[in-house]
N, C-alpha and C positions, 0 to 999 in steps of 0.2 A: 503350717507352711514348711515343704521340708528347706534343706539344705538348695538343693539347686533352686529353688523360686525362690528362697532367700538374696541368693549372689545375685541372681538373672533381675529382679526387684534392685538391688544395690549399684548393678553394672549400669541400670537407666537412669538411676538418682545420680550417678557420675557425670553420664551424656548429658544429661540437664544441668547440672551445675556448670558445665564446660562449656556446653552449648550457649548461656547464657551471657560469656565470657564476652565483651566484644573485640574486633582486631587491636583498637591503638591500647586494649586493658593486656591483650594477650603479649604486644608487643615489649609494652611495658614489665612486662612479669619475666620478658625474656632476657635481660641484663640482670635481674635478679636470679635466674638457675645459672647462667652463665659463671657467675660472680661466684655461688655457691660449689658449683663441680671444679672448678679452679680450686679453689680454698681445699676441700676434701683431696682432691689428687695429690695438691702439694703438703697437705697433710699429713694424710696416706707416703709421702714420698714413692708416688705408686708413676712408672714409665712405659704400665700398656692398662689399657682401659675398654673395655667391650661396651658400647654405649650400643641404641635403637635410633635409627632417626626418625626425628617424631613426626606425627600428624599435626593437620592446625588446630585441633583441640588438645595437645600435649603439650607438656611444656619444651619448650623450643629446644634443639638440639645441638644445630649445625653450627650454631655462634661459638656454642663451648668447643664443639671438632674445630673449628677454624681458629679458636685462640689455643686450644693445647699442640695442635698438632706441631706451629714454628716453636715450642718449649721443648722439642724433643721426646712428647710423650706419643708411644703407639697408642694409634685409634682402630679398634675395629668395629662394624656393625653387620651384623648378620642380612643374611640371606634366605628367605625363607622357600618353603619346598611343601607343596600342595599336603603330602602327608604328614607334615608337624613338624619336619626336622628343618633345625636353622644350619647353614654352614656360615663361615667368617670370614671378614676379610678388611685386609689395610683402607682405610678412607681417610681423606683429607677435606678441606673447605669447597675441593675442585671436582671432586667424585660426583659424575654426573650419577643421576637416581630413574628410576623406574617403579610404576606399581606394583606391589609384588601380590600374593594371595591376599583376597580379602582388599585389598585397594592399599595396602601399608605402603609405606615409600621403601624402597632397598637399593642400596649401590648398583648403578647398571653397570657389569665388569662382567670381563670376556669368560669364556670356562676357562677352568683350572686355573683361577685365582680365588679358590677358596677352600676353605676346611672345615672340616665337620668338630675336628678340636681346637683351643685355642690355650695357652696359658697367660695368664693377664694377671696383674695384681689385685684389680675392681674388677668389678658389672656393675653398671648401672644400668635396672630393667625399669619396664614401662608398668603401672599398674594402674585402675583403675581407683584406686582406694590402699590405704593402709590402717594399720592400727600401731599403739605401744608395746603388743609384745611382739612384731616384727609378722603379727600374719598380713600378707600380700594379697589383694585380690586383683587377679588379671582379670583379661578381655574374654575370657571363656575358650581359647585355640588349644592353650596347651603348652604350645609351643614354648615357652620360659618355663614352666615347669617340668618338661621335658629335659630339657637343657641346664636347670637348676640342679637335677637332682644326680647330674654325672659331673655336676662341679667339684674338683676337690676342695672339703670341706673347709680350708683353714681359709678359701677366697671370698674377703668380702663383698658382698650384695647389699646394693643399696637401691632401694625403690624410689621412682624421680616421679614427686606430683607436685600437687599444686599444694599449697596450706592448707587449705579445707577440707581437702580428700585424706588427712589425717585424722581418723576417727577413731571412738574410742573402742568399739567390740567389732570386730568380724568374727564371724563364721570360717571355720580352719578345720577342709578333712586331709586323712592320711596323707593324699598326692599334693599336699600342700607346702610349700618347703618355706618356710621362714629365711626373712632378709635381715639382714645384719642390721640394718640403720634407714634411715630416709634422707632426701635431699630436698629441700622445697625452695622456690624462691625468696625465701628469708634464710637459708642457711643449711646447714646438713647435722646431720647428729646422731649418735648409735643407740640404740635399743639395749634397755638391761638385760630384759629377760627375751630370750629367742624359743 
């Protein structure tokens, strides 16, 4: 098996796990990320945050933007762009949304309220899976690994899944950029080895 029917195999075993979720377990699980990205920010002593707003098989998003945003911390979440590239931008609890490529959800905001760079203290990115030594397995787009690997290196990434989808070995090629730590809804925590 090589590597891509490795992931492409991993990225279904995710769907299915997720898939199996039902709404009042998802909703439940969603004051636990909540609770979790709180704690990390304030930990971090971090006042902008590049978050994803999730699907309904992610863990929830919009509860965490709508409690940090009155703490005074910047939120942004991308926008994405048919050929890979995300641009960013300011949202709040109010930020009405649109589906963007692929069906993702994205801030529906006018042109030119957005950027192609951002400086942020965090990212919190969306993946399908992670592991202990910080390899990340996305959706297969690109698009976070794109955007990963023009990060200045001291910014920490942190992968936001569920507990389960913390596994022990992934598959990790070159264009793979390693995450700082994980966030699940039991808590957050950093990875020794990256």
């Amino acid at each position: 098996m090589t590597v891509h029917e490795l992931k492409t195999r991993m990225r279904s075993e995710a769907r299915a796990r997720r898939g199996a979720r039902t709404n009042a377990e998802q909703r439940k699980l969603a004051s636990g990320v909540t609770e979790a990205l709180g704690d990390l920010i304030a930990d971090l002593g971090a006042t902008s945050v590049a978050i994803f707003l999730s699907t309904s098989s992610e863990p929830e998003t919009r509860e965490a933007i709508g409690a940090l945003s009155p703490r005074g911390v910047k939120v942004f979440a991308p926008v994405s762009h048919a050929e890979g590239v995300m641009e960013w931008t300011l949202v709040d609890a109010n930020t009405p949304e649109r589906p963007g490529p692929g069906g993702m959800p994205e801030p529906d905001i006018g042109a030119g309220a957005t950027s192609t760079s951002i400086s942020v203290d965090v990212v919190i990115c969306p993946a399908a899976a992670v592991d202990d030594t910080g390899t990340r397995l996305g959706w297969g787009g690109g698009y976070y690994d794109r955007f990963l690997a023009e990060l200045p290196g001291e910014t920490p990434v942190f992968a936001l899944v569920f507990d389960n989808d913390v596994i022990t070995d992934l598959p990790r090629e070159a264009h793979d950029i390693p995450v700082t730590g994980v966030v699940t809804p039991s808590g957050w925590r950093r990875f020794t080895q990256r």
